[in-house]
C-alpha positions as CSV (number, residue, x, y, z in Angstrom):
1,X,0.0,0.0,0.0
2,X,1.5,3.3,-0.9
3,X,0.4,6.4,1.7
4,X,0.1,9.8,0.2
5,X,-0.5,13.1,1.8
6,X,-3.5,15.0,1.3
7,X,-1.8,17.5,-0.6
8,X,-1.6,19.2,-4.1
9,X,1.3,19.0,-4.7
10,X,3.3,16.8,-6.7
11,X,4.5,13.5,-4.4
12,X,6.5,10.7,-5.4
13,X,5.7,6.9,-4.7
14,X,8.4,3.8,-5.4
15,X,7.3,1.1,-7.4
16,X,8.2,-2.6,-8.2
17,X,6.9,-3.2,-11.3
18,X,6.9,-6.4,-13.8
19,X,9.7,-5.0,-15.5
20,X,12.7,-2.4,-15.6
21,X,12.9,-1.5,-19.6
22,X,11.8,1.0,-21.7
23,X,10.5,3.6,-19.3
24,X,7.8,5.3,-21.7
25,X,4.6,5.2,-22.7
26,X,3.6,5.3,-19.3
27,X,-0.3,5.7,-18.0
28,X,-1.2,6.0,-14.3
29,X,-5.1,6.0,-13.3
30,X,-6.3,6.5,-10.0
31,X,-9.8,5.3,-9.0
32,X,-11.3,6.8,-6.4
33,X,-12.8,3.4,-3.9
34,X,-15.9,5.9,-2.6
35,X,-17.0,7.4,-6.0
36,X,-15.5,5.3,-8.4
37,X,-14.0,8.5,-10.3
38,X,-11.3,7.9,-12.4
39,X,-8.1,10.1,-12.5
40,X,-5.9,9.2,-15.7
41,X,-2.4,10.8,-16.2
42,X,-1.0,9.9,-19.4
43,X,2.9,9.9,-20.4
44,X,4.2,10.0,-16.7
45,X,7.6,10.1,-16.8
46,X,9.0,7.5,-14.9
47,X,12.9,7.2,-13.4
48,X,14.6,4.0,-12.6
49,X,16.0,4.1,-8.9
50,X,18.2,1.1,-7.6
51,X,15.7,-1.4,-7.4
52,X,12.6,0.5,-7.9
53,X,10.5,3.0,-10.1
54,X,10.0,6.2,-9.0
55,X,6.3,8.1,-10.2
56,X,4.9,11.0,-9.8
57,X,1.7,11.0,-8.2
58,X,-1.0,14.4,-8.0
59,X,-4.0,14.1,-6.0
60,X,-7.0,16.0,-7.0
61,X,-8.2,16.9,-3.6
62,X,-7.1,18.0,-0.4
63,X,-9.0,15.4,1.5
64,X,-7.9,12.9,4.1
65,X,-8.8,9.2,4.7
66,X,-9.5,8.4,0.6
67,X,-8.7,5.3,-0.7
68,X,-7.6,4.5,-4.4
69,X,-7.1,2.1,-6.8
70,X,-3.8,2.7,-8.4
71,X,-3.4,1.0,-12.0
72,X,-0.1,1.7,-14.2
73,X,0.1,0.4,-17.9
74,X,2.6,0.9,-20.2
75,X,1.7,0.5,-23.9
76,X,-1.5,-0.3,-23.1
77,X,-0.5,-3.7,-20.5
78,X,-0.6,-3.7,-17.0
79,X,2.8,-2.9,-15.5
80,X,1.7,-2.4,-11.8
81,X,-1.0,-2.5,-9.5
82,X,-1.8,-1.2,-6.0
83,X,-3.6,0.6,-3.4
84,X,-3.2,4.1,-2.1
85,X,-4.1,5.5,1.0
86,X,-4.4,9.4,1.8
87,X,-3.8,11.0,5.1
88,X,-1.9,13.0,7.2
89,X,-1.0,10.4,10.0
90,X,2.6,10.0,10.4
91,X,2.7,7.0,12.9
92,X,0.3,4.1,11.4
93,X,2.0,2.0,13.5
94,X,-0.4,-0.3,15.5
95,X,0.4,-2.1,18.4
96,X,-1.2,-5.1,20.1
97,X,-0.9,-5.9,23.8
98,X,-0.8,-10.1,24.2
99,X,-3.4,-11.3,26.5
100,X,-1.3,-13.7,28.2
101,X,-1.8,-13.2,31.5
102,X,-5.8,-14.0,31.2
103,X,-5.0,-17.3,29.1
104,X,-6.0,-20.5,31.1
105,X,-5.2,-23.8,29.0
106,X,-7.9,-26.5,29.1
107,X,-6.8,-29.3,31.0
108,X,-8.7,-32.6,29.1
109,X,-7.8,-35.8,29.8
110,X,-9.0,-37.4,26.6
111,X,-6.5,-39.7,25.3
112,X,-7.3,-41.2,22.0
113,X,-6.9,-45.0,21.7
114,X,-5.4,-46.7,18.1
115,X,-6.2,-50.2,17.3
């Protein structure tokens, strides 16, 4: 999942996509997961970094908590395929607290018998 910020301005996301050649020809749609509105942004020019892709990516709105479809063809084929997420939040860690100390085992005393 890439996270974007709900901004205007340009941002950049890194991208592993099915291959590394011929960086042109490039089409990136968004698809917005509440409204179904498609945002298409043809010829993105797209720069090989170490092991990834980097794209540009601008959002139409300055709204937080959307979720899109992201689709990337190049000549016409699907090259990449992901979800974005916009918001402002800078921690998205979560973290779970084990319940441990209110675990009590079952004590059976089957025993199963082979013949």
């Amino acid at each position: 999942m890439i996270r974007l910020k709900p901004i205007l301005t340009e941002q950049f996301a890194d991208v592993v996509p099915r291959d590394y050649e011929n960086l042109t020809d490039i089409t990136l749609t968004l698809t917005n997961e509440d409204t179904n509105s498609e945002l298409i942004f043809e010829n993105v020019l797209a720069v090989l970094n170490g092991n990834f892709i980097t794209i540009p990516i601008t959002l139409p709105l300055e709204q937080e908590d959307l979720m899109y479809s992201l689709k990337i063809t190049k000549g016409g084929s699907l090259w990449f395929r992901d979800k974005v997420y916009v918001t402002s939040t800078e921690n998205t860690s979560k973290y779970h607290k084990s319940n441990s100390l209110n675990y009590k085992s079952k004590e059976d005393s089957n025993k199963y018998i082979t013949l």
